[in-house]
BAKOL-16819 format. One record per atom (N, C-alpha, C): x, y, z. Coordinates in steps of 0.2 Angstrom, whole numbers, padded with zeros to 4 digits, always signed. Layout:
residues N
XYZ/...
This chain:
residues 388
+0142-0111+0021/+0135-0109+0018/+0136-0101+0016/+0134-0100+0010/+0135-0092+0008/+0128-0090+0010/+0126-0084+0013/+0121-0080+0016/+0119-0076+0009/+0113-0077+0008/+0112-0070+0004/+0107-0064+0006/+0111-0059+0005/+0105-0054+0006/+0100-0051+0000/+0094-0049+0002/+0089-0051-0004/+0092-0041-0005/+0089-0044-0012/+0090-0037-0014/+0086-0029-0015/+0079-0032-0015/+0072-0028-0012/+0064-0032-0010/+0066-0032-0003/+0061-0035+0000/+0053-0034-0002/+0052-0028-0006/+0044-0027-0007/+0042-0029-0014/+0034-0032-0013/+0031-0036-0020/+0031-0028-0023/+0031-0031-0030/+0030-0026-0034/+0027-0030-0042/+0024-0024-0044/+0020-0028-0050/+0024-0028-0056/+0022-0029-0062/+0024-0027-0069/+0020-0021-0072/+0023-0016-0073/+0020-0011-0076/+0015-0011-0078/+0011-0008-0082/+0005-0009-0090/+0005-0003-0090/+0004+0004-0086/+0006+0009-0089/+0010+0013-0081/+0016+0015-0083/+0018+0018-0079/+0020+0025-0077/+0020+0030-0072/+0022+0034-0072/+0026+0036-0067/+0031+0042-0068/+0033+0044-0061/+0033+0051-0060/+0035+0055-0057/+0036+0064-0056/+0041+0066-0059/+0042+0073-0065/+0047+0074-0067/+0051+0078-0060/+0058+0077-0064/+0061+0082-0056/+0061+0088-0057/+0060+0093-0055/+0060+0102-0054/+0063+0104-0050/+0065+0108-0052/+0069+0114-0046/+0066+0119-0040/+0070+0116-0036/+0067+0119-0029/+0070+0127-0029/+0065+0129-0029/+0065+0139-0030/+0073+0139-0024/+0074+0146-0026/+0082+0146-0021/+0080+0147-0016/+0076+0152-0013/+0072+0153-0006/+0075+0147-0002/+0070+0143-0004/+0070+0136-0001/+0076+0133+0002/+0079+0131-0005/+0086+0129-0002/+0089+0132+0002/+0090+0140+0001/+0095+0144+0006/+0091+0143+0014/+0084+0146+0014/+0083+0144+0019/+0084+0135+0024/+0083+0132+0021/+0086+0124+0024/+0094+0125+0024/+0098+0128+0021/+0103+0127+0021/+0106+0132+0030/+0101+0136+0031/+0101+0140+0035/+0101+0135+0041/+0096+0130+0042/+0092+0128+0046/+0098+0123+0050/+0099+0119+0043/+0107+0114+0044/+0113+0117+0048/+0114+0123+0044/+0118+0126+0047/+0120+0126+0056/+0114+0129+0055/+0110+0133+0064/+0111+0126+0068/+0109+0121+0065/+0108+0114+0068/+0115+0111+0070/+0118+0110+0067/+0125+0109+0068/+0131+0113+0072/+0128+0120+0074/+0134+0124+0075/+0129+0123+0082/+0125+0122+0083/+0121+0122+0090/+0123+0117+0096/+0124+0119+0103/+0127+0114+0106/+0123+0111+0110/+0116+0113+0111/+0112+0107+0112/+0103+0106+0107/+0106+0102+0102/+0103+0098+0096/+0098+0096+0100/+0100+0090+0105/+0093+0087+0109/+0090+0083+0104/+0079+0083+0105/+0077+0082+0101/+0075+0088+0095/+0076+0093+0096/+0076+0097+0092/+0080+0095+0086/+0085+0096+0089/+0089+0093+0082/+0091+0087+0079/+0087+0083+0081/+0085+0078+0078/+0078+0079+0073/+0073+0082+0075/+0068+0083+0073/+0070+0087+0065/+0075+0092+0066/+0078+0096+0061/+0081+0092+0057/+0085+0088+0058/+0088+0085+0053/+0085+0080+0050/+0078+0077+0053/+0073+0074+0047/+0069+0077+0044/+0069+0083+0046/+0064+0089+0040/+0069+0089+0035/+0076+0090+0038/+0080+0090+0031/+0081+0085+0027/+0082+0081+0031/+0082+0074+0025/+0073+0072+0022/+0069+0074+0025/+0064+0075+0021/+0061+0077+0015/+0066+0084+0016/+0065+0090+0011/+0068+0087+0008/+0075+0086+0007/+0080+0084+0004/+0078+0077-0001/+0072+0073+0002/+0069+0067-0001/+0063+0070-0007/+0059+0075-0007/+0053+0078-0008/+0058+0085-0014/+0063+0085-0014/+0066+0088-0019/+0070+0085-0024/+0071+0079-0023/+0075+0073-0029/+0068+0072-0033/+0061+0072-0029/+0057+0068-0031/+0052+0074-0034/+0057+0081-0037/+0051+0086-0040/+0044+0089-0035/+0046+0087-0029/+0038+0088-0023/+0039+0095-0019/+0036+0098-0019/+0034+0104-0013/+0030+0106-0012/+0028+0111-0006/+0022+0113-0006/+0020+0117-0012/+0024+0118-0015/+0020+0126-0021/+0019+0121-0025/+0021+0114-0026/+0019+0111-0031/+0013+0108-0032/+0009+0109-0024/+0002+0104-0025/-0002+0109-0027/-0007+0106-0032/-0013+0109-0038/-0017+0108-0030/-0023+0115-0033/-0025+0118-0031/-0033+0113-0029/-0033+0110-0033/-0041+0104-0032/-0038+0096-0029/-0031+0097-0030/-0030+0091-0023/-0026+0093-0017/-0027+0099-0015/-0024+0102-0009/-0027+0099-0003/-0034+0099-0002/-0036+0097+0004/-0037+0091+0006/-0036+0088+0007/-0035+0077+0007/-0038+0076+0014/-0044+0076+0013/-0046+0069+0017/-0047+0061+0019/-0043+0059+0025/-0041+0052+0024/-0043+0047+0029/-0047+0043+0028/-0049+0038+0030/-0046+0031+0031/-0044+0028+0038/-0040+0022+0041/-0034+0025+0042/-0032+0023+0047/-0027+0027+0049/-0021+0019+0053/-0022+0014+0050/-0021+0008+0052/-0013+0006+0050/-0008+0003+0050/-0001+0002+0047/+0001+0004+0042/-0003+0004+0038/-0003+0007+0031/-0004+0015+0031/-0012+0015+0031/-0014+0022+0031/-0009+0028+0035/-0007+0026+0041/-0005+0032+0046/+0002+0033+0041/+0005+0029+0039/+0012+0031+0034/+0009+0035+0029/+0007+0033+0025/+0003+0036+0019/+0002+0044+0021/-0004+0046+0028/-0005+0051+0029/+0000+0055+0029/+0007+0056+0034/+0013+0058+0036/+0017+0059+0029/+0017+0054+0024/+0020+0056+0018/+0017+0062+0015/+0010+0061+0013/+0005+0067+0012/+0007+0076+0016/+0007+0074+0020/+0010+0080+0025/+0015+0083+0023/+0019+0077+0022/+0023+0079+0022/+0026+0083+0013/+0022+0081+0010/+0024+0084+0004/+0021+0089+0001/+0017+0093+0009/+0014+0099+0007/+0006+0099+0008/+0003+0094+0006/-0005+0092+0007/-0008+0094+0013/-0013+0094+0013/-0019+0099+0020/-0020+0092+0020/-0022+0088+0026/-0025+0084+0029/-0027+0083+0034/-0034+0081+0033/-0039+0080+0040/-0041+0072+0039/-0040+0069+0049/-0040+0061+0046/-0046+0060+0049/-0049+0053+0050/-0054+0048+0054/-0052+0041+0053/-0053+0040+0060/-0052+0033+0062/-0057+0030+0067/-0058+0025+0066/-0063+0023+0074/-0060+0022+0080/-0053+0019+0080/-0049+0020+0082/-0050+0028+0087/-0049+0029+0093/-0050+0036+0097/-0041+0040+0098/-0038+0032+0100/-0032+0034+0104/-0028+0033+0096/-0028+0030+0091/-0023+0032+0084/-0028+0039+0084/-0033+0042+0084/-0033+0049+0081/-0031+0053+0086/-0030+0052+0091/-0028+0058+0097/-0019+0059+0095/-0015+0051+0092/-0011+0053+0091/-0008+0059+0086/-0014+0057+0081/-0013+0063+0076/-0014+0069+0076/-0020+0071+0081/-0020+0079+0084/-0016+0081+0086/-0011+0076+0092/-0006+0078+0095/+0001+0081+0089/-0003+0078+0085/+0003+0080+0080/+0003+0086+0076/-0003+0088+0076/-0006+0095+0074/-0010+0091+0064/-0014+0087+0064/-0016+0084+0061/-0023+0084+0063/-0029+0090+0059/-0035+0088+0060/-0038+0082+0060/-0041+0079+0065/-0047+0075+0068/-0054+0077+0063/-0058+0073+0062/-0064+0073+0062/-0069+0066+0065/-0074+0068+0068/-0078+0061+0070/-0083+0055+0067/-0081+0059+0059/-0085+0055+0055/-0082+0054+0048/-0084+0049+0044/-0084+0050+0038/-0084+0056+0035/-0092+0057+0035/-0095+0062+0032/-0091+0071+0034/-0090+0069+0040/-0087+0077+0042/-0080+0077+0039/-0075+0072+0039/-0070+0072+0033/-0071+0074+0026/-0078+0071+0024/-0079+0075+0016/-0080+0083+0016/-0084+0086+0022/-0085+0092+0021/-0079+0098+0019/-0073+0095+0023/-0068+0098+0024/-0063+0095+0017/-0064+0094+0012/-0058+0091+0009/-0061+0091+0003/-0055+0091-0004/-0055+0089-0011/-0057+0084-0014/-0053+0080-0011/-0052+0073-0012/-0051+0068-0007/-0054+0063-0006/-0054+0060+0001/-0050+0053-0002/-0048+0050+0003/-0042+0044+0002/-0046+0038+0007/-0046+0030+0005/-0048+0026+0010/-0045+0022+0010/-0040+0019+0017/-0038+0013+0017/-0041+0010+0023/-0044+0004+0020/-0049-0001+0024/-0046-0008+0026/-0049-0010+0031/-0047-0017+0031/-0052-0021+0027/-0058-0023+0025/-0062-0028+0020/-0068-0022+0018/-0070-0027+0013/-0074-0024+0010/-0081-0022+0013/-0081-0025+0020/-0089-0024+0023/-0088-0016+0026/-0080-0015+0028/-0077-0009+0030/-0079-0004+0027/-0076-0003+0018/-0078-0001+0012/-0086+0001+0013/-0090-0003+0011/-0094-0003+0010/-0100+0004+0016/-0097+0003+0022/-0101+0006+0028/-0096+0014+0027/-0093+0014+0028/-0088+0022+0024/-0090+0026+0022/-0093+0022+0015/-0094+0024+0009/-0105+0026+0010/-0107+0022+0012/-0113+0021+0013/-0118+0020+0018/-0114+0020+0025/-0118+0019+0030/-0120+0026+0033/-0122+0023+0038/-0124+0032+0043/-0120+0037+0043/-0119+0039+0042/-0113+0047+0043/-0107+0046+0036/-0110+0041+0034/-0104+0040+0027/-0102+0045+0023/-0099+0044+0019/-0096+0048+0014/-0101+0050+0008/-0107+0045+0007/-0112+0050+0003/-0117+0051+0005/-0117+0050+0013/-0122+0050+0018/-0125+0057+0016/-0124+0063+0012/-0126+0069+0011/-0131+0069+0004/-0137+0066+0005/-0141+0068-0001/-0140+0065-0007/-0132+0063-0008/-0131+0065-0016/-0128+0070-0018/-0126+0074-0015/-0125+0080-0016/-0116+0082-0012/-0112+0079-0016/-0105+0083-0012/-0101+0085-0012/-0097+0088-0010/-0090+0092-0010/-0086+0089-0012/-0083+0084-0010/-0077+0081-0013/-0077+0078-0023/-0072+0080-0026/-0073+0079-0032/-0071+0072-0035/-0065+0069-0029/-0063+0064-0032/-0062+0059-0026/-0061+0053-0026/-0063+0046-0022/-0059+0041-0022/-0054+0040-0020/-0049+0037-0019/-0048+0030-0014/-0051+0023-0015/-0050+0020-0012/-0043+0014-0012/-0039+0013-0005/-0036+0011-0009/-0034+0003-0005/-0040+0002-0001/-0041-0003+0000/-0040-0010-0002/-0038-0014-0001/-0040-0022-0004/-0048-0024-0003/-0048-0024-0009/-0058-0028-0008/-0057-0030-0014/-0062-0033-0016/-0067-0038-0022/-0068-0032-0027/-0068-0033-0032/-0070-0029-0038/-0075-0027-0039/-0080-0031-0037/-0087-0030-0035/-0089-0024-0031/-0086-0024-0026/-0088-0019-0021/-0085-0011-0025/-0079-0012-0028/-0074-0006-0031/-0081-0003-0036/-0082-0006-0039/-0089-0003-0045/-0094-0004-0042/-0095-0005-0035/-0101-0003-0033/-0102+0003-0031/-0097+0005-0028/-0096+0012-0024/-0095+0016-0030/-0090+0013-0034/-0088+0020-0039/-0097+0022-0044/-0100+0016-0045/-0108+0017-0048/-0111+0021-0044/-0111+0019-0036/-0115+0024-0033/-0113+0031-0030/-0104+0033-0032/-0103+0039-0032/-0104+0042-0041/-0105+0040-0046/-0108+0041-0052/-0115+0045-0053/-0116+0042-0048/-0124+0043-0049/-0127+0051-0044/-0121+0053-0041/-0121+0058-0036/-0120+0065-0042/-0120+0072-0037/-0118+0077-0041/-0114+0081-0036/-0111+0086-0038/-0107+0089-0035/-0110+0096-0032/-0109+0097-0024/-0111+0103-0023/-0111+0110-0026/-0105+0110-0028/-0103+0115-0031/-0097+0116-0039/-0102+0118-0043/-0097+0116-0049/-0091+0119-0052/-0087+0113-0052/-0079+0116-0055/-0075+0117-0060/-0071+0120-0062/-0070+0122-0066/-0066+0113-0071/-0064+0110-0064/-0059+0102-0068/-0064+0097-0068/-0069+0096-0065/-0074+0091-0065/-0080+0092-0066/-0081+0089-0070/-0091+0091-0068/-0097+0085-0065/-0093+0081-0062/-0097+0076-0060/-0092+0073-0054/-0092+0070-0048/-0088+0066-0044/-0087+0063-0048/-0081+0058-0046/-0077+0055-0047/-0074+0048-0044/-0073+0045-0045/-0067+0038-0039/-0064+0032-0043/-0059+0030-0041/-0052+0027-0042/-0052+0022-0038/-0052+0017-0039/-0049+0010-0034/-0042+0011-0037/-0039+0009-0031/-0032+0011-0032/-0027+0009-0024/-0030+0001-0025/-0025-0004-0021/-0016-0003-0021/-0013-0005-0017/-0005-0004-0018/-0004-0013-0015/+0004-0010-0017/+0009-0015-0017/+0012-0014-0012/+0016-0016-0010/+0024-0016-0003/+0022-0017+0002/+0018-0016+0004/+0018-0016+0012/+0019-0011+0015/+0020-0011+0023/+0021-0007+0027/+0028-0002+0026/+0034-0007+0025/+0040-0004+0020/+0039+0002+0018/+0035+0000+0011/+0033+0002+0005/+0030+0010+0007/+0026+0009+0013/+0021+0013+0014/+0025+0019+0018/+0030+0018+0024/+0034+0020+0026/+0040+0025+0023/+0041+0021+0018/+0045+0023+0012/+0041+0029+0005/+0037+0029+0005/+0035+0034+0002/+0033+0029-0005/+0036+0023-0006/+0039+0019-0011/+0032+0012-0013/+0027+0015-0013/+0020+0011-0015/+0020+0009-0022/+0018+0004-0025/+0016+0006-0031/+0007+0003-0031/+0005+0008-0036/-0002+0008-0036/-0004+0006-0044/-0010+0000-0042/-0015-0002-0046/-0020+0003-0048/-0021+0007-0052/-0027+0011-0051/-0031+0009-0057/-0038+0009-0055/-0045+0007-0059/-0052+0014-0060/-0054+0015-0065/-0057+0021-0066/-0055+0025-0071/-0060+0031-0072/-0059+0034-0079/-0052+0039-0078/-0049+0036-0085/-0041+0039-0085/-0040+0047-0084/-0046+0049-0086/-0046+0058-0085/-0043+0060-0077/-0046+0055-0073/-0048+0055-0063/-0040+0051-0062/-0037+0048-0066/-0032+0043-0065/-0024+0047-0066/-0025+0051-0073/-0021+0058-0074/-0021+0063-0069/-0029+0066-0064/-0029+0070-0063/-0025+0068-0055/-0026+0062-0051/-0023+0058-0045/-0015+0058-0047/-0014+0056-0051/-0004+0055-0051/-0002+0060-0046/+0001+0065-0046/+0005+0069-0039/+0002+0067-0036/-0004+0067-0034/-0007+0064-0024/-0005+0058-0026/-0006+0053-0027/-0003+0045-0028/+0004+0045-0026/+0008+0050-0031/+0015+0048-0031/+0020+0051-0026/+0014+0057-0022/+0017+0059-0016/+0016+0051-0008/+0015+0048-0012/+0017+0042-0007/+0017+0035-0010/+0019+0034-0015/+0022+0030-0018/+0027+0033-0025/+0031+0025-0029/+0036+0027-0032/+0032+0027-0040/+0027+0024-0040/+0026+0021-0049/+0018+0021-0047/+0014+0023-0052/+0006+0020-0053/+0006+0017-0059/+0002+0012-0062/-0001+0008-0066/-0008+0010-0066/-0010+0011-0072/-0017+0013-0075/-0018+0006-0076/-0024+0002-0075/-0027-0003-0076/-0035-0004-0080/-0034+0001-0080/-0043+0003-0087/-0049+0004-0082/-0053+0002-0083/-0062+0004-0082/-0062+0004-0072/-0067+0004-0069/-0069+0005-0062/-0067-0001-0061/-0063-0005-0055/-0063-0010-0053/-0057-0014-0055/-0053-0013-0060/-0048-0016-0061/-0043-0015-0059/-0043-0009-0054/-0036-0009-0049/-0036-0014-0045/-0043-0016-0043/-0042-0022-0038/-0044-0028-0040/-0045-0031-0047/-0044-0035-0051/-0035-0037-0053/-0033-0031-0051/-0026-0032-0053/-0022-0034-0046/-0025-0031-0042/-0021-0032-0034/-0024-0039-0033/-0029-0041-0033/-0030-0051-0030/-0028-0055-0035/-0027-0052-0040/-0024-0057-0045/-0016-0057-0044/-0013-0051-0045/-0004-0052-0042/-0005-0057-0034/-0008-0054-0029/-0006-0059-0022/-0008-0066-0023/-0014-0068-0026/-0013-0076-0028/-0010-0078-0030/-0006-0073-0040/+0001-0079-0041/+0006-0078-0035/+0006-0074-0031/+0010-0073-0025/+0012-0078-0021/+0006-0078-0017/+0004-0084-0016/+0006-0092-0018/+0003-0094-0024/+0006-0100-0027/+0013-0101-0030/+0015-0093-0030/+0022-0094-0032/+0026-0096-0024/+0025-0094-0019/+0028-0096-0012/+0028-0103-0011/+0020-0104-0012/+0020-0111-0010/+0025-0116-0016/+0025-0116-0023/+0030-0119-0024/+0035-0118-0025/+0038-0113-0023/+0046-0114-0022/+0048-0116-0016/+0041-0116-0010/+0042-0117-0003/+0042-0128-0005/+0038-0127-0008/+0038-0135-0009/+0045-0139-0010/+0048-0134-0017/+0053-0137-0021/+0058-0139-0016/+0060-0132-0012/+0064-0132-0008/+0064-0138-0002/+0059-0140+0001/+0056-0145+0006/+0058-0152+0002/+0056-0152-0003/+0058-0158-0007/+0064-0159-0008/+0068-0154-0011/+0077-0154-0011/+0081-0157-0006/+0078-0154+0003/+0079-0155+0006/+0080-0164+0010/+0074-0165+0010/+0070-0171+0009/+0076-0177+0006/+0078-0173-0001/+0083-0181-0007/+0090-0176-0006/+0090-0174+0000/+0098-0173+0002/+0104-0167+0000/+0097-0162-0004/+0101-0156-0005/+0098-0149-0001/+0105-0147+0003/+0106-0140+0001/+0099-0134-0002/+0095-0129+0003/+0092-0127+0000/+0096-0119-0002/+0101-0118+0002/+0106-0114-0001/+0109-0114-0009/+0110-0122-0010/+0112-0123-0017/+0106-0124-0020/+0101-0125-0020/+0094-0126-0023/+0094-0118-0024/+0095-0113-0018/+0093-0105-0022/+0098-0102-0026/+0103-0105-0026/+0110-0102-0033/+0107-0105-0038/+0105-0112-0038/+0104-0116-0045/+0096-0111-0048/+0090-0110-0044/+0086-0108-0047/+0088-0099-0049/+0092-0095-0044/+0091-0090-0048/+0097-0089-0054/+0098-0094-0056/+0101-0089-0061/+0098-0099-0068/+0093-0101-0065/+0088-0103-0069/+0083-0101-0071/+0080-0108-0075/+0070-0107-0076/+0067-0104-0071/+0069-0106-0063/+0063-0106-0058/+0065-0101-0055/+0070-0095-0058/+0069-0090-0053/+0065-0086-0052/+0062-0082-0046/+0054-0078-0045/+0056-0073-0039/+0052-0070-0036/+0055-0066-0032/+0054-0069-0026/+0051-0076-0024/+0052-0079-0019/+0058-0084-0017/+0061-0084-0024/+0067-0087-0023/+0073-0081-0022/+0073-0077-0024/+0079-0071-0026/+0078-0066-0021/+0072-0065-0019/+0071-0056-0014/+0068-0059-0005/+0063-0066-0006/+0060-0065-0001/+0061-0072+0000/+0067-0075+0000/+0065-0083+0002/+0064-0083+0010/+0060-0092+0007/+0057-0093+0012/+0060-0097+0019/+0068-0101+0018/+0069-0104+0022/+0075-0100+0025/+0074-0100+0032/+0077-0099+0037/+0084-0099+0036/+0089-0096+0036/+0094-0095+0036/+0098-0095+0029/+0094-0095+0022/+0100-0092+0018/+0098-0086+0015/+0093-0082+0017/+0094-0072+0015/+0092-0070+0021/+0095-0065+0023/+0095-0061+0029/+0089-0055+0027/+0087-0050+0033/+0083-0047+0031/+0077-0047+0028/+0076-0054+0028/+0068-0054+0027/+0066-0059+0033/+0056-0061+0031/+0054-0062+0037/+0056-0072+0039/+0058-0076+0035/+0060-0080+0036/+0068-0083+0041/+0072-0076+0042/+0076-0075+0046/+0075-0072+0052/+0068-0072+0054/+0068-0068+0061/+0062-0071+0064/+0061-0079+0061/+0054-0083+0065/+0050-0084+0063/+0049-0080+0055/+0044-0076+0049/+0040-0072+0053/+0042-0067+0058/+0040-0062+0060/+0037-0056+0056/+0035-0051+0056/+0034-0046+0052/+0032-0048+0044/+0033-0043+0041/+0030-0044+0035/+0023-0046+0031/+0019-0051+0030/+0014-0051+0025/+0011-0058+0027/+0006-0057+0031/+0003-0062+0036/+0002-0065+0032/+0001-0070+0035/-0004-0077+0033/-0011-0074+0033/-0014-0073+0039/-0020-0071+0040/-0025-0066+0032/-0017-0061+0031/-0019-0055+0026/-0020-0059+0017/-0015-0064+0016/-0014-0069+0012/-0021-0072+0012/-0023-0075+0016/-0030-0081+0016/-0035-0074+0014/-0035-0070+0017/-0042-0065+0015/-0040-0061+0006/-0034-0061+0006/-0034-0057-0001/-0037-0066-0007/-0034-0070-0004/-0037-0076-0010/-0040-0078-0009/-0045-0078-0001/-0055-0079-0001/-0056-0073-0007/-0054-0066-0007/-0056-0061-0011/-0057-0064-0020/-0051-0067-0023/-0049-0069-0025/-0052-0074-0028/-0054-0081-0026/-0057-0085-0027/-0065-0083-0027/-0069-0079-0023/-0076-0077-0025/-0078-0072-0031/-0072-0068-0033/-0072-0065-0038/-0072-0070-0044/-0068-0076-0044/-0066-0081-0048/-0075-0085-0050/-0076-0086-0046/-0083-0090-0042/-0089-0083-0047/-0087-0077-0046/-0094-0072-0050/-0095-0075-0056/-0089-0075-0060/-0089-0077-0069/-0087-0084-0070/-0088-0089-0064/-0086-0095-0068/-0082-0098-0068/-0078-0095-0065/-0070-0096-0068/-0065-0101-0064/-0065-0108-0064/-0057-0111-0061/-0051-0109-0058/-0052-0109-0052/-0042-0108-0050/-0041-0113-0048/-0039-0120-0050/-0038-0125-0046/-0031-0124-0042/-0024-0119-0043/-0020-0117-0039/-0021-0113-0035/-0026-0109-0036/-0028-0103-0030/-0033-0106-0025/-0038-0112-0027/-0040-0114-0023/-0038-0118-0016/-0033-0124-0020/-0027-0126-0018/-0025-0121-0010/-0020-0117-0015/-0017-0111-0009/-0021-0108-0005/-0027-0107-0006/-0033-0104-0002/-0034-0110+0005/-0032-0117+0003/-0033-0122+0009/-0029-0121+0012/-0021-0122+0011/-0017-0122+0013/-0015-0116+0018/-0017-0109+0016/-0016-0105+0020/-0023-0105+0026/-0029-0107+0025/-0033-0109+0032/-0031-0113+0034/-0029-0118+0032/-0024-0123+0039/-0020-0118+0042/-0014-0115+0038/-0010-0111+0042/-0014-0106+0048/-0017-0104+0044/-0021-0098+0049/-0023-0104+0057/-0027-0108+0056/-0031-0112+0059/-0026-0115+0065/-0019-0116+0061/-0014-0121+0066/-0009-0115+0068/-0013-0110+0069/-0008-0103+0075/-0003-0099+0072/-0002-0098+0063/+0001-0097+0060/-0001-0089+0057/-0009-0088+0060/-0011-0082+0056/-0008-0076+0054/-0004-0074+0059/+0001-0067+0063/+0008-0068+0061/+0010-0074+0058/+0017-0076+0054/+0015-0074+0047/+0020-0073+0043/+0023-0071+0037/+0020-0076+0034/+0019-0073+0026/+0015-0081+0024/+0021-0086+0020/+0025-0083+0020/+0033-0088+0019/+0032-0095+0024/+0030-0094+0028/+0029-0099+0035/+0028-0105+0033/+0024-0104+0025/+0021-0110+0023/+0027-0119+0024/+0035-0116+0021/+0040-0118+0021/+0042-0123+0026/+0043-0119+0031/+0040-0124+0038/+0035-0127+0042/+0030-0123+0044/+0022-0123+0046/+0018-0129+0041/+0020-0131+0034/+0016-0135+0031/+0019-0141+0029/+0027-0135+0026/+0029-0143+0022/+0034-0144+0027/+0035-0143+0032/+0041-0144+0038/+0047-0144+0037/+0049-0141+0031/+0056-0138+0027/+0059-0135+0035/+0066-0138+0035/+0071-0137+0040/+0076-0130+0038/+0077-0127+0043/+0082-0120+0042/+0088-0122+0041/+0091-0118+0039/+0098-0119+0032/+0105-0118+0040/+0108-0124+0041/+0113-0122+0045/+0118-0121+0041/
C-alpha cells in the first residue's frame, strides 16, 4: 500500500480579490544588528534558554523580512491593536501581531489565559470597553454569535461609551451569521468618533472570518474573508496580513461571513461524499488507497480526497491518521452549518445537502464524536475500515 502525504493540510478558499505585502527592504541597521545577535549566539557557551529564545527572534525576524514586515512599517492609525478572545485562534493571531511590531493590549474572560499574557509583557485589560480606550483598532475572535453580540453591546462593551469612540476601525473575525456581522457593523455606523482624524471620519468595521485553523493561525498563514466598505478593507490589509497569507474582499457588511458558512458547508458535503464513496468502494471490494489515486488525478478529485483524507491509513499527517485527533471538530462543523442553514432559512432558501450534512454531524456530535475531526464521519457513520 503506497502512503500518501498530503500536501497542505489547511482549507483554503478561492480568491475573488486577492492580495498580499509587497517585499521591502529591511534598513541595514537592522540586519547588521541581528546578524550581531546570531553571531553572539552561537559563539556563546551557554545558549540555554536564552539562546533558544534568540534564535526564534531570529527566525522570526528573518520570517517578518521575506514578508516586507517590521516595526517602522506599521502606519500610524493601526499601531495600537486591541484584541479580544484570546482562545486557539486568537492567542496565535495576537503573538504574530506582536510580533510584527504592533502595540497590543488583550481581554479574555478567561483570568489564567490573560495572566498568561502579562506574564508575557502583553497588556491586560478587564473589559471590552477598557480595550477600546486604549487602542486604534480593536480585533475580535469569538466563539458564537451570542459571544459577538454581548462584546460588542452588552455592559462594559465596546460601544458601551455613549456612541462616542476612539477606536476607528472594528475588526470581527469571528464565525457568526451574517445577520449578526450587519448588525454590529449598522450599529457601529450609527456611532461617531471621539476624536476626528485625518483617515476617517466616521468608525468603521469588517467582518472578516478566516480560513486554516489553528495551523493556519500559528503559522502567520490565515486567509481572510473580509465584508464591508472597501475603503476600511484597503485600509486593514497590513494588520490582516500581519497574520495571515492572502485577504479576499467579499463586497458589502456581512459577506465575509456569507463567504466563511458557505465554504464550510460545501466542506462539509464535500467530506461527507467522498467519505461515502470511499465506504462504498470498500464495501464492493476495493482498495480505498486505489479509490484515492483513481479520483485525484479524476473528475472526483477535491481537497478531501488529495490534502485531508478521510480514511485511516492512506495520508499521514493529517487527523484521520492519529484517531482524527486534532484538527476541525465535529462539534465546530455542526455549529458553522446550524449557522449556515438559519441563514439559509432568513431568505427562503433550500439546502437539501446542507441540511442532510447538518444531521449527520448531530448524530456525530450526539454519539461522542463532538471533539473528533469532522473527517470522523468515514468511520463514526458510514463505518469505513482503516487502509491496512
Amino acid at each position: 500500500m503506497q502512503v500518501t502525504r498530503r500536501r497542505n493540510p489547511i482549507p483554503t478558499t478561492s480568491a475573488v480579490h486577492s492580495t498580499s505585502l509587497s517585499s521591502s527592504s529591511l534598513p541595514a541597521p537592522h540586519l547588521e544588528v541581528k546578524v550581531r545577535i546570531c553571531k553572539s549566539a552561537r559563539s556563546s557557551e551557554k545558549m540555554g534558554v536564552v539562546g533558544l529564545r534568540v534564535r526564534s527572534m531570529v527566525q522570526q525576524w528573518g520570517w517578518n523580512y521575506r514578508r516586507g514586515l517590521s516595526s517602522a512599517a506599521v502606519q500610524s492609525q493601526l499601531e495600537n491593536v486591541g484584541f479580544i478572545g484570546l482562545g486557539n485562534m486568537g492567542a496565535h493571531m495576537v503573538r504574530n501581531l506582536v510580533m510584527a511590531g504592533y502595540k497590543v493590549t488583550v481581554h479574555d474572560i478567561n483570568e489564567n489565559t490573560m495572566k498568561k499574557f502579562s506574564d508575557d509583557g502583553i497588556p491586560t485589560k478587564q473589559s471590552p470597553l477598557e480595550v477600546s480606550e486604549s487602542s486604534n483598532v480593536v480585533i475580535t475572535m469569538l466563539p458564537s454569535s451570542a459571544h459577538v453580540l454581548d462584546v460588542y453591546n452588552g455592559r462594559d462593551g465596546l460601544l458601551a461609551n455613549g456612541g462616542h469612540l476612539g477606536p476607528w476601525l472594528y475588526i470581527d473575525s469571528s464565525t457568526v451569521d451574517p445577520q449578526t456581522s450587519r448588525k454590529i457593523s449598522m450599529d457601529i455606523s450609527r456611532c461617531t468618533l471621539k476624536e476626528k482624524k485625518a483617515y476617517a471620519e466616521k468608525p468603521m468595521m469588517l467582518d472578516a472570518p478566516v480560513s486554516g485553523g489553528v495551523p493556519a493561525a500559528e503559522a502567520g498563514k490565515l486567509t481572510f474573508m473580509v465584508g464591508g466598505s472597501e475603503e476600511a478593507y484597503l485600509a486593514a490589509k497590513p494588520l490582516l496580513l500581519s497574520m495571515g497569507k492572502k485577504t479576499i474582499y467579499c463586497g458589502g457588511a456581512g459577506n465575509g461571513s456569507v463567504a466563511k458558512i458557505c465554504n464550510n458547508m460545501a466542506m462539509a458535503i464535500s467530506m461527507l461524499g467522498v467519505s461515502e464513496a470511499f465506504a462504498l468502494g470498500q464495501n464492493l471490494g476495493i482498495k480505498a488507497s486505489v479509490l484515492t489515486d483513481i479520483f485525484n488525478c479524476s473528475s472526483a478529485r477535491c481537497w478531501s480526497s488529495d490534502t485531508y483524507n478521510p480514511v485511516p491509513g492512506v495520508m499521514i499527517d493529517v487527523p484521520s491518521s492519529r484517531n482524527y485527533d486534532g484538527g476541525f471538530t465535529s462539534k465546530l462543523m455542526t455549529k458553522d452549518l446550524d449557522l449556515a442553514m438559519a441563514s439559509a432559512s432568513e431568505v427562503g432558501f433550500k439546502c437539501p445537502f446542507g441540511s442532510q450534512a447538518l444531521e449527520i454531524y448531530r448524530k456525530l456530535c450526539a454519539d461522542g464524536c463532538e471533539l473528533k475531526d469532522f473527517s470522523c464521519a468515514f468511520r463514526h457513520y458510514y463505518a469505513g475500515k482503516d487502509e491496512n
